[in-house]
C-alpha positions as CSV (number, residue, x, y, z in Angstrom):
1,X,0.0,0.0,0.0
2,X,1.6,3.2,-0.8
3,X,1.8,5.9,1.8
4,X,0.7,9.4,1.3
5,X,0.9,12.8,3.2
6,X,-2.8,13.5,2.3
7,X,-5.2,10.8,4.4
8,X,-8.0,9.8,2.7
9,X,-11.2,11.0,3.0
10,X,-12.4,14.4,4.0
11,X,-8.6,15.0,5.5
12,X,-7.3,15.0,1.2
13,X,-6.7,18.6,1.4
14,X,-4.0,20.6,1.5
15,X,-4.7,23.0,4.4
16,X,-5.4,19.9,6.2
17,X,-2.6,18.4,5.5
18,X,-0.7,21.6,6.2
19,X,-2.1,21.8,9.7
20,X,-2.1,18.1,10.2
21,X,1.9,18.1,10.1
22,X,3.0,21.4,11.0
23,X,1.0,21.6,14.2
24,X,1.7,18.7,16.2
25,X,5.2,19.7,14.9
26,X,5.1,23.9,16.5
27,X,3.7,21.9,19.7
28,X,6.2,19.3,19.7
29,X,9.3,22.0,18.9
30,X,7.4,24.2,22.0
31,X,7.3,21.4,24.6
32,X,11.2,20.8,23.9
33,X,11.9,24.0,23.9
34,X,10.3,24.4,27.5
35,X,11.6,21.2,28.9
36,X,15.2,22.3,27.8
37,X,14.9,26.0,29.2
38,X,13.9,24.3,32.8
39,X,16.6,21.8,32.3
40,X,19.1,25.0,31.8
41,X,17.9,27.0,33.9
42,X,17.7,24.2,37.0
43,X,21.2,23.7,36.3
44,X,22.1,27.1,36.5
45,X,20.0,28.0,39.6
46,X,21.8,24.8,41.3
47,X,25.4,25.8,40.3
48,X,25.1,29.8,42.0
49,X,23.3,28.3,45.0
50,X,25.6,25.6,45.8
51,X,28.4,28.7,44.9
52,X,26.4,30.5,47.7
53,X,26.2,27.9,50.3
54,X,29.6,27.0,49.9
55,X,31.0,30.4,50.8
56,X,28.3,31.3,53.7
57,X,29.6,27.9,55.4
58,X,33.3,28.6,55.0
59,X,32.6,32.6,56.3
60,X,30.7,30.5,59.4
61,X,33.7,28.2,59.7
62,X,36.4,31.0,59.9
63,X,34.6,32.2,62.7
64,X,33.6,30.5,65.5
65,X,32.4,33.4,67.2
66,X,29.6,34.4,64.5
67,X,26.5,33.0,65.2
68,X,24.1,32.5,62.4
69,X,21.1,35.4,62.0
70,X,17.6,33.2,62.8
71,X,15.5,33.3,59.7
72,X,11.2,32.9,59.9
73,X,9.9,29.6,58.4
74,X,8.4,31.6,55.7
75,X,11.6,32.9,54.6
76,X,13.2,29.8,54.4
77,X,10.4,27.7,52.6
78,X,8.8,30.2,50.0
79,X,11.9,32.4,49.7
80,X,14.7,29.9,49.9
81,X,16.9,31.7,53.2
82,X,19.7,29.6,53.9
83,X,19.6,27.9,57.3
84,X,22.8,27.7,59.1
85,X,23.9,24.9,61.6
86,X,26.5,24.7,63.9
87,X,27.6,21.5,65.4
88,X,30.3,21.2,68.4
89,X,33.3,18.0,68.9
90,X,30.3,15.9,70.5
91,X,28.0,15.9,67.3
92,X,25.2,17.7,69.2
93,X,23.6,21.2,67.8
94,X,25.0,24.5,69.2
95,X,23.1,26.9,66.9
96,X,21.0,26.9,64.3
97,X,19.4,30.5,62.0
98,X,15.9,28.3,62.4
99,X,15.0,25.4,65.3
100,X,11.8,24.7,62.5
101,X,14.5,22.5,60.4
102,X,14.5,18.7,62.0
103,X,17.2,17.4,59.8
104,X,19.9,17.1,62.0
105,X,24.8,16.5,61.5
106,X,25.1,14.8,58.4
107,X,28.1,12.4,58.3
108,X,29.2,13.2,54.1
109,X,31.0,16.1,53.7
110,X,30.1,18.7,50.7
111,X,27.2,18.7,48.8
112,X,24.2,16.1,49.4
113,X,20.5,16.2,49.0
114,X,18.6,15.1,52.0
115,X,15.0,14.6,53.2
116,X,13.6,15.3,56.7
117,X,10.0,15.7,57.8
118,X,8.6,15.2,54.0
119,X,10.3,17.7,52.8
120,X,13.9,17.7,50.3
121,X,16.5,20.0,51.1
122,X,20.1,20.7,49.5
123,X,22.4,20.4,52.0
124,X,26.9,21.4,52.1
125,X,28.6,20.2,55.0
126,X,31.7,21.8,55.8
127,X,35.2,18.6,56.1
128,X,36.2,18.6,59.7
129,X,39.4,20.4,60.4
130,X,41.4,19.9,63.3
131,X,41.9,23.7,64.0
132,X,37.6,24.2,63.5
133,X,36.3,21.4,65.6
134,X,32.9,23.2,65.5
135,X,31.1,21.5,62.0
136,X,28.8,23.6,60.4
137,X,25.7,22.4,57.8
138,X,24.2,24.8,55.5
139,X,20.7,24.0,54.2
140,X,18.4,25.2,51.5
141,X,14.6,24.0,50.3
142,X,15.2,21.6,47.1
143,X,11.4,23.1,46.1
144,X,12.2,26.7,46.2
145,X,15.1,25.6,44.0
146,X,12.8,23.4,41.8
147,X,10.1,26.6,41.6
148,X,12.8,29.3,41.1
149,X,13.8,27.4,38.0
150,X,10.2,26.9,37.1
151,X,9.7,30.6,37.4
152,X,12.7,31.3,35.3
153,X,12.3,28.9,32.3
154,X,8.9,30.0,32.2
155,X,9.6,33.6,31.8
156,X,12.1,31.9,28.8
157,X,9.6,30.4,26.9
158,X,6.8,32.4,27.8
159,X,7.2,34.4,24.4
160,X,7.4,31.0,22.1
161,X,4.5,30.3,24.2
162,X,2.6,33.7,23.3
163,X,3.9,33.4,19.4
164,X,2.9,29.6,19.4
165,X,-1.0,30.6,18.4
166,X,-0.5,33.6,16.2
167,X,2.3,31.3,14.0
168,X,-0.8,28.8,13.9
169,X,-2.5,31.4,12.8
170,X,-0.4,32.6,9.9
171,X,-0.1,29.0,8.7
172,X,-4.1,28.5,8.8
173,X,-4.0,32.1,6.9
174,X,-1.0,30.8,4.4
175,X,-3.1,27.1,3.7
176,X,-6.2,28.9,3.7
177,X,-4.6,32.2,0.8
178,X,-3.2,28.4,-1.0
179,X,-6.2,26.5,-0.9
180,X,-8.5,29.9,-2.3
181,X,-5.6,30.3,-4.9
182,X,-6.5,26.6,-5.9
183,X,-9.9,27.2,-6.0
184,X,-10.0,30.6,-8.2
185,X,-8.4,28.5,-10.8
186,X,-11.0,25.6,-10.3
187,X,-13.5,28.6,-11.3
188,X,-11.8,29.6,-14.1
189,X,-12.1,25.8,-15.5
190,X,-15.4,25.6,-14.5
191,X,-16.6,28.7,-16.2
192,X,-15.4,27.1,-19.3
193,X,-17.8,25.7,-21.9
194,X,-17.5,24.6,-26.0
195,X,-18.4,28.6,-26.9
196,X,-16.0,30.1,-24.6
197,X,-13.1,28.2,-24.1
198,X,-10.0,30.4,-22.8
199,X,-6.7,29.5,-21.1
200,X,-6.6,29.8,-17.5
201,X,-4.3,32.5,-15.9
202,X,-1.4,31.7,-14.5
203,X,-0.6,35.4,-12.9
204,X,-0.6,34.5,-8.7
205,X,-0.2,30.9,-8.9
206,X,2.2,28.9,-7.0
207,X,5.0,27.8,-8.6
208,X,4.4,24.2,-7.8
209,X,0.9,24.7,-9.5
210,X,2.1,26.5,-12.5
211,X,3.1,22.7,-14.6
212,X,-0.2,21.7,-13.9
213,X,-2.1,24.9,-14.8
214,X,0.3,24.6,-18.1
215,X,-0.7,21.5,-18.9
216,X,-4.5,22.1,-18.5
217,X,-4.1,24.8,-20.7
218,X,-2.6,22.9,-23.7
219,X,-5.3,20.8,-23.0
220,X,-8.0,23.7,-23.4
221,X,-6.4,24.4,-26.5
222,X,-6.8,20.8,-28.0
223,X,-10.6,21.3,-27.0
224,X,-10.9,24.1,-28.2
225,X,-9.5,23.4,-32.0
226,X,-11.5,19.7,-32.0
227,X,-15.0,21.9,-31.1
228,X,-14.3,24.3,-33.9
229,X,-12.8,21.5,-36.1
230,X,-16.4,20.0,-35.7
231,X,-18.6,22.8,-36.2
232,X,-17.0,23.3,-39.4
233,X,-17.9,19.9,-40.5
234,X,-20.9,20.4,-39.8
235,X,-21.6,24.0,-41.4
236,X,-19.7,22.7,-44.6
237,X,-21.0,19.0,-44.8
238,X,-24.8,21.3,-44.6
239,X,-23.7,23.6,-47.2
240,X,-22.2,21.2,-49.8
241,X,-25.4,18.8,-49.1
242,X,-27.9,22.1,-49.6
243,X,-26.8,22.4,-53.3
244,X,-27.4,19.1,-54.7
245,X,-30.7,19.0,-52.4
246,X,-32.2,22.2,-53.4
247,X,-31.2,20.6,-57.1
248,X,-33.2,17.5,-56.8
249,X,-36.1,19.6,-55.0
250,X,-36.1,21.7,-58.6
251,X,-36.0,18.3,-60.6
252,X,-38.9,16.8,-58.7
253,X,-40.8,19.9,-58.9
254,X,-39.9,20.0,-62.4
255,X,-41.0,16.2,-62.5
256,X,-44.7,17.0,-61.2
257,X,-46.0,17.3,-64.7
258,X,-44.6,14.3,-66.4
259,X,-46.5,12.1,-63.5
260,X,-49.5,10.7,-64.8
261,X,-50.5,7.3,-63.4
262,X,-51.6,6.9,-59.8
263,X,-49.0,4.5,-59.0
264,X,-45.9,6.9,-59.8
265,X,-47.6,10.1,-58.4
266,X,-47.2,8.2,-55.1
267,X,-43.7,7.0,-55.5
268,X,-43.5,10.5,-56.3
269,X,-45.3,11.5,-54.0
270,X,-42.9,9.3,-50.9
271,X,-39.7,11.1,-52.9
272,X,-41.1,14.5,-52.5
273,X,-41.5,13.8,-48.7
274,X,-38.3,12.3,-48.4
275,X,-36.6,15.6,-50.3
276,X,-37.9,18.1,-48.0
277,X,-37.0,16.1,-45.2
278,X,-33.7,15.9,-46.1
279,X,-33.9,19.7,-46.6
280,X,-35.0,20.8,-43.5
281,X,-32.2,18.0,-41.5
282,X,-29.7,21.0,-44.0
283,X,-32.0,23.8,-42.4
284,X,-31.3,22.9,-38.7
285,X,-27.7,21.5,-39.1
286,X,-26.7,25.4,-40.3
287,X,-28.7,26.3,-37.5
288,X,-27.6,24.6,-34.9
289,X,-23.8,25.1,-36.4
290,X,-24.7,29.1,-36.1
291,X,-26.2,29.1,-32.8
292,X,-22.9,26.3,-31.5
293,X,-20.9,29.7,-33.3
294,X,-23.1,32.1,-31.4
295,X,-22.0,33.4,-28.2
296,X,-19.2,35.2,-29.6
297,X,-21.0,38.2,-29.9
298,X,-21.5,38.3,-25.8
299,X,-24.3,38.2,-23.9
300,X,-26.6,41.9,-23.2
301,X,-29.6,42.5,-21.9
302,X,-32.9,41.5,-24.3
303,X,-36.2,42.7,-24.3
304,X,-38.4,39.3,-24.0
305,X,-41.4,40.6,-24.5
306,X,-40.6,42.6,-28.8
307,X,-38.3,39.4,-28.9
308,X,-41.8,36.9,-28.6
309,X,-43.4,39.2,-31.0
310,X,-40.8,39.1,-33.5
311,X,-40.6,35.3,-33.2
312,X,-44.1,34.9,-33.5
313,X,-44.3,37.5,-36.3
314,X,-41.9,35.4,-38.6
315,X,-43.6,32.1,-38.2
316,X,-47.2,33.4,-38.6
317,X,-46.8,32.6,-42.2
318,X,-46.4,28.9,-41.4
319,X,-49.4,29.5,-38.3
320,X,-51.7,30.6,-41.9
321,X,-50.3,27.9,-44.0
322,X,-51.8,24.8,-41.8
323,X,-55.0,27.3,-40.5
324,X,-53.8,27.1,-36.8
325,X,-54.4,29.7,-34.0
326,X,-51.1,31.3,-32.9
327,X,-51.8,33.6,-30.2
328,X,-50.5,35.5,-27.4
329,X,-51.4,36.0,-23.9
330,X,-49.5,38.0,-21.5
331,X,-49.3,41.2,-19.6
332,X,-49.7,44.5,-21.6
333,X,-46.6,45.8,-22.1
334,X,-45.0,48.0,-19.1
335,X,-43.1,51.0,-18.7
336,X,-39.7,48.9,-18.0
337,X,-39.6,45.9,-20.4
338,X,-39.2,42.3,-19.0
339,X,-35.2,41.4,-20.0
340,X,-33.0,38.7,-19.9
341,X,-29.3,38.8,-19.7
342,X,-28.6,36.4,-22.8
343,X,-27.0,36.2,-26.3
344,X,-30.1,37.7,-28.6
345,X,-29.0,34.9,-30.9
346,X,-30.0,32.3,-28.1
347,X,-33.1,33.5,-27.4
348,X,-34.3,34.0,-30.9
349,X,-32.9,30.3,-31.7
350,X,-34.7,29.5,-28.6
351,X,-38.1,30.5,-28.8
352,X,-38.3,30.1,-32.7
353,X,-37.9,26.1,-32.1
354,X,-40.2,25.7,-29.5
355,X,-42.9,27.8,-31.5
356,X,-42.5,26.1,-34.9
357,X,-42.3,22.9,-33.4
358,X,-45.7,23.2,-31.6
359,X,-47.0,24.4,-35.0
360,X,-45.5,21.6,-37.1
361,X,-46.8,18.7,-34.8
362,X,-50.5,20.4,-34.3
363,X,-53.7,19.3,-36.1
364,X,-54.6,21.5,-39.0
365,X,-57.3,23.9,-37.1
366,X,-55.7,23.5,-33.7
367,X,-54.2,26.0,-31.3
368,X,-51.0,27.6,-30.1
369,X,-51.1,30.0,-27.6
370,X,-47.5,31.5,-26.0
371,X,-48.2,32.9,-22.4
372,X,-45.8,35.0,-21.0
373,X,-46.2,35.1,-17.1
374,X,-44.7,36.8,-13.7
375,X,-44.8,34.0,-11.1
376,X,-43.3,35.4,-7.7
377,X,-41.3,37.9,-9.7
378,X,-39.8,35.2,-12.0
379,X,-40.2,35.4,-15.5
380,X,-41.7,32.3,-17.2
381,X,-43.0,31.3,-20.8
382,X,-44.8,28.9,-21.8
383,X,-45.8,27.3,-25.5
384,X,-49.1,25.4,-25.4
385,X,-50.5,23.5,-28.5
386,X,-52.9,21.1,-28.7
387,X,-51.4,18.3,-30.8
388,X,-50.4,15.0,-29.8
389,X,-48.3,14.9,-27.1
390,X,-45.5,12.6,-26.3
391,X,-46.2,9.9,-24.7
392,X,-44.8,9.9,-20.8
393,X,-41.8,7.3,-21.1
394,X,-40.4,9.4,-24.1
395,X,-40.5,12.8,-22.5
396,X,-37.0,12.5,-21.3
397,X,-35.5,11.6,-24.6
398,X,-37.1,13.8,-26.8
399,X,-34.2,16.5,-26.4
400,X,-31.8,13.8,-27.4
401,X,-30.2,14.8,-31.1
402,X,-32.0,13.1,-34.0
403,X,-34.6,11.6,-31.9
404,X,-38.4,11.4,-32.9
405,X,-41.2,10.1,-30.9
406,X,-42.3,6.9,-33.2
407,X,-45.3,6.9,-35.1
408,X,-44.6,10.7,-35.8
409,X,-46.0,11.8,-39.5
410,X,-44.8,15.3,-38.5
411,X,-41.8,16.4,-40.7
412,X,-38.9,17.0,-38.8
413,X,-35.1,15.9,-38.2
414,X,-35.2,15.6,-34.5
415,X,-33.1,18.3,-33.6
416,X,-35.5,21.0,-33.1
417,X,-35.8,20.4,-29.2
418,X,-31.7,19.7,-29.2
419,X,-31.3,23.4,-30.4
420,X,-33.7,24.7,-28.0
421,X,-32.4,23.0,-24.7
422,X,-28.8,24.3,-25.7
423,X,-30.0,27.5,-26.6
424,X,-31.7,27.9,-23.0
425,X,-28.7,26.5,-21.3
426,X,-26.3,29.1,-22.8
427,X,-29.4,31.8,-21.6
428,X,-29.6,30.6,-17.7
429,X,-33.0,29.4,-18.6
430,X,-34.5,25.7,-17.2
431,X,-36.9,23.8,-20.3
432,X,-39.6,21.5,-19.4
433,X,-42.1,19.8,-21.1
434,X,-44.8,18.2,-19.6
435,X,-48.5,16.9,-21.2
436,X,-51.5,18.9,-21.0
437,X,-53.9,17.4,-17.8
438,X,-57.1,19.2,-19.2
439,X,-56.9,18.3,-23.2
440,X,-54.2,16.4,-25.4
441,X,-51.2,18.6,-26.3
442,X,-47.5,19.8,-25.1
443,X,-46.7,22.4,-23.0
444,X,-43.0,23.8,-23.8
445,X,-41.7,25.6,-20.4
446,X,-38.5,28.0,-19.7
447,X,-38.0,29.7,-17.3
448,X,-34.6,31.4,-15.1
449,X,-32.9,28.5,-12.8
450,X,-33.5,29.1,-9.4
């Protein structure tokens, strides 16, 4: 199993792992740092005490006539006062600076720790000497050695102590600046698409990123030339396949006249159907080429209401042509026009489909109303025709590319509803279709994504 500084999980993160290793690390590097600044320190305070201790005794020794100044009990616990004992030839206790201190002659001469009475005490004893006989024992408190060292280290560390948090502080700050420097250029990838496809910026990023955002970049490129390689297929293979089309549509119509008997005007009749269905697959291939090209131009704000009008206003020939009712219900227009920040060319692409689709697959004599509506101060619209339908289980498949619902004697390619969904993708706009409860028919919904 290979080991990794990022755990798995939620823990994968750099500032995680960042403060997952460098923490315990500052705490570990303070704790040693503390432990050796009492170790110092205690060695230090024990070195110019016993220095002290060493001279007060041999002061005392040189003179036998000095007796030793009696210090309090609090002065020799909580302020460490050296207590002074002086011993005659017999071993018994002359004089003493405090009676409080039961530990009595020890036998090893110099320095020695001793215990009496629960508590520890640092004790010098002076060598005997013939010309001294008196022996004199200086004492201090081992705990107001251990807490003077304590006091001492602290004060030491005490500003690593106070730094510790604000350096943990500056590293959270540092991982965090990283990880939103990561995460800017996740945002530039993500605002990519197949219209707008731009190479990320490589101004602020790390160093250690800067290979990575380098290589994304060639890869955005290689994107970039395969979507435009294969919109121009598809614009040229619809223009070299309009000529010879639009050719063949002349030669049929040309053809009309010379069909006499029943049984060739319908063969003719199948190849006439087959002609214009293979023109209008040319129609929306350069249209959905053009509106894959559109976007270039930027998006602005559009006026949805003159932009309905206009749509309906162009396919009212074909509303005439089949006798069906294309009408319009909506609010009279206001003082500040309902808009849509959106590429025009989106929007036009957008409604046009959905309209001429509901006009191409109603009845002759049927009805197509576009509603314009303010729902909780969203903007909605909705295309409502009374033809068929689709039947439930096809609903969601019906914006696939080249897909028509069966049994369909509509002409069409199947890429009407593609164009549209794309087209109200690039707009911010959500497209539903649902069946009509009250009467059979469609109804074609957009409206803004919550």
């Amino acid at each position: 199993m290979k080991w990794s500084v990022f755990p798995a999980g939620r823990l994968c993160s750099l500032r995680r792992a960042l403060l997952l290793w460098l923490v315990p690390l500052f705490l570990a590097v303070g704790s040693a740092a503390a432990a050796l600044s009492y170790w110092s320190y205690a060695q230090m305070v024990d070195a110019f005490m016993d220095d002290q201790m060493q001279q007060l005794a041999a002061t005392i020794a040189a003179n036998p006539g000095v007796h030793p100044a009696p210090q309090s009990a609090e002065r020799v616990h909580r302020w460490g006062a050296y207590v002074v004992q002086v011993y005659g030839p017999d071993g018994r206790l002359r004089a003493t600076s405090s009676a409080d201190v039961e530990l009595g002659l020890v036998a090893q001469e110099g320095f020695h720790d001793a215990a009496a009475g629960g508590l520890r005490w640092r004790v010098y004893t002076v060598p005997a000497a013939a010309a001294a006989p008196d022996r004199v024992q200086v004492l201090q408190s081992a705990a107001f050695r251990d807490r003077l060292a304590a006091e001492r280290a602290g004060a030491a560390v005490a500003p690593v102590l106070l730094l510790l948090p604000l350096s943990l502080f500056i590293l959270w700050a540092l991982a965090r600046a990283m990880s939103l420097a990561l995460r800017d250029i996740a945002c530039q990838a993500a605002q990519q698409d197949e219209h707008h496809i731009a190479e990320l910026s490589v101004r602020g990023v790390p160093q250690e990123i800067v290979p990575m955002v380098l290589s994304f970049n060639s890869l955005l490129r290689r994107l970039r030339e395969a979507f435009a390689t294969q919109r121009r297929f598809v614009q040229d293979a619809a223009h070299e396949l309009r000529t010879p089309i639009t050719a063949i549509a002349l030669q049929l119509e040309n053809m009309h006249q010379d069909v006499q008997c029943e049984a060739a005007a319908g063969r003719y009749g199948q190849l006439h159907a087959g002609v214009r269905r293979a023109q209008r697959l040319v129609e929306q291939l350069l249209r959905l080429s053009r509106q894959e090209a559109a976007g270039a131009d930027g998006p602005a704000m559009v006026d949805l209401q003159a932009q309905l009008r206009e749509s309906m206003n162009t396919l009212i020939g074909l509303a005439d042509q089949r006798s069906i009712d294309l009408g319009f219900v909506g609010p009279p227009p206001a003082a500040r026009p309902l808009t849509l920040h959106c590429v025009a060319g989106d929007l036009r692409s957008l409604l046009d489909n959905l309209i001429e689709n509901a006009l191409r697959y109603t009845p002759q004599g049927g009805v197509v109303d576009v509603r314009l509506l303010q729902e909780q101060g969203r903007i909605a619209v909705e295309v409502v025709d009374t033809g068929p339908g689709i039947p439930q289980d096809l609903l969601p498949r019906v914006f696939d590319r080249f897909f028509r619902v069966p049994g369909t004697s509509a002409e069409g390619s199947g890429l009407g509803l593609a164009i549209a969904r794309g087209a109200a993708q690039r707009c911010g706009l959500a497209l539903t279709l649902r069946n009509r409860g009250d009467r059979s028919g469609l109804v074609a919904r957009i409206e803004a994504l919550a």
